[in-house]
C-alpha positions in Angstrom: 0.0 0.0 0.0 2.2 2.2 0.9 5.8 2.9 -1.4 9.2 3.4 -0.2 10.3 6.5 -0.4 13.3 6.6 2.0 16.8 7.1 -0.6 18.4 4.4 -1.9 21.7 3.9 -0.3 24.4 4.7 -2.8 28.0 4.0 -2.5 29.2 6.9 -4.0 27.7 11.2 -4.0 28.2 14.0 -6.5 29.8 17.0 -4.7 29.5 20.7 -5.9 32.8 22.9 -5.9 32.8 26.0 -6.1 31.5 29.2 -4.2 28.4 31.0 -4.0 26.3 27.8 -4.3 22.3 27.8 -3.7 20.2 25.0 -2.0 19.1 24.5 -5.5 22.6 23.7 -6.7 23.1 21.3 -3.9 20.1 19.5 -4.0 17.9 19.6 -7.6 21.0 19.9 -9.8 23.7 17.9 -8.2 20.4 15.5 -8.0 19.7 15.7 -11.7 23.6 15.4 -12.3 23.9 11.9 -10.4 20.8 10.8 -12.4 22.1 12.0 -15.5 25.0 9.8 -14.5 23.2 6.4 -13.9 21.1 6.4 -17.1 24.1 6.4 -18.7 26.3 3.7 -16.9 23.1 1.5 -15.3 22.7 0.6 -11.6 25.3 1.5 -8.8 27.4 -1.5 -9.2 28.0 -0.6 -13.1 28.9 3.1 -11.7 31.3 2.0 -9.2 33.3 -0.1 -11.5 33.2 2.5 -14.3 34.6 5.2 -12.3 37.6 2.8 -10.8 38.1 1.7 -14.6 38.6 5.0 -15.8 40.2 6.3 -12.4 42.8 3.2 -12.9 43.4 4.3 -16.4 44.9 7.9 -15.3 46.8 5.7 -13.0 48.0 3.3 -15.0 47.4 4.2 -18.9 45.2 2.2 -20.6 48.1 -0.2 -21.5 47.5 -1.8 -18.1 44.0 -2.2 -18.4 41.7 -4.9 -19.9 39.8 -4.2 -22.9 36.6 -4.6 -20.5 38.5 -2.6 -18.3 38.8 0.3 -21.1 35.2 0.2 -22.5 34.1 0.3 -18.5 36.4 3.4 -18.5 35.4 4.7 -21.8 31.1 4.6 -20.5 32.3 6.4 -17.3 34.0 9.5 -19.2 31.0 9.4 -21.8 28.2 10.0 -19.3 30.6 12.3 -17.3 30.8 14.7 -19.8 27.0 14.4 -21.1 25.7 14.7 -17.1 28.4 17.6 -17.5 26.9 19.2 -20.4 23.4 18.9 -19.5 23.4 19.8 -15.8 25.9 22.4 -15.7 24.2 25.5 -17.4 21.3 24.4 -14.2 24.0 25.7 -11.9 23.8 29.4 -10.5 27.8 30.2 -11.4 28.3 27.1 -13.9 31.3 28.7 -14.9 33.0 28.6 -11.2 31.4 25.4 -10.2 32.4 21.9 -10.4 30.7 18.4 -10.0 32.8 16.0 -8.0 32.5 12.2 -7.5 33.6 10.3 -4.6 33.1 6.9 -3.5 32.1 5.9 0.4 35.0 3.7 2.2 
């Protein structure tokens, strides 16, 4: 009868850099960001092991990656940059701000 609406628990969050930021900022667009960001990759799991793909990659080079490892990588910096594109002119000061991702440990 009744839905769930309590959050889903995510290992990972989208910070905002920058200054000057508005409620709005932090909540609806860093919101719409982090959704722009899973219809792209897929569930949490997929996101998680794009963004250590590509994150191993500036490590490493994609010399010591997989070629799973490298189209994992390759989905992470695609829906980056179109979450990027999209959400970004939603920000107050898009031109001073900056979407950050980190991982919970």
């Amino acid at each position: 009868m009744f839905e769930n609406t309590a959050p889903r628990e995510q290992p990972y969050t989208v910070r905002l850099e920058g200054n000057n930021l508005s409620i709005r900022d932090l909540m609806e667009v860093r919101f719409t960001f982090l959704r722009l960001l899973e219809q792209r990759i897929g569930a949490p799991t997929r996101v998680v092991k794009c963004y250590r793909a590509w994150a191993s990659q500036l490590e490493s080079g994609s010399d010591a990656l997989t070629d799973a490892q490298i189209t994992l990588a390759r989905a992470w910096r695609d829906a980056w940059d179109h979450a990027s594109e999209m959400a970004g002119p939603l920000l107050s000061n898009p031109h001073t701000t900056a979407f950050q991702f980190e991982l919970f440990r």
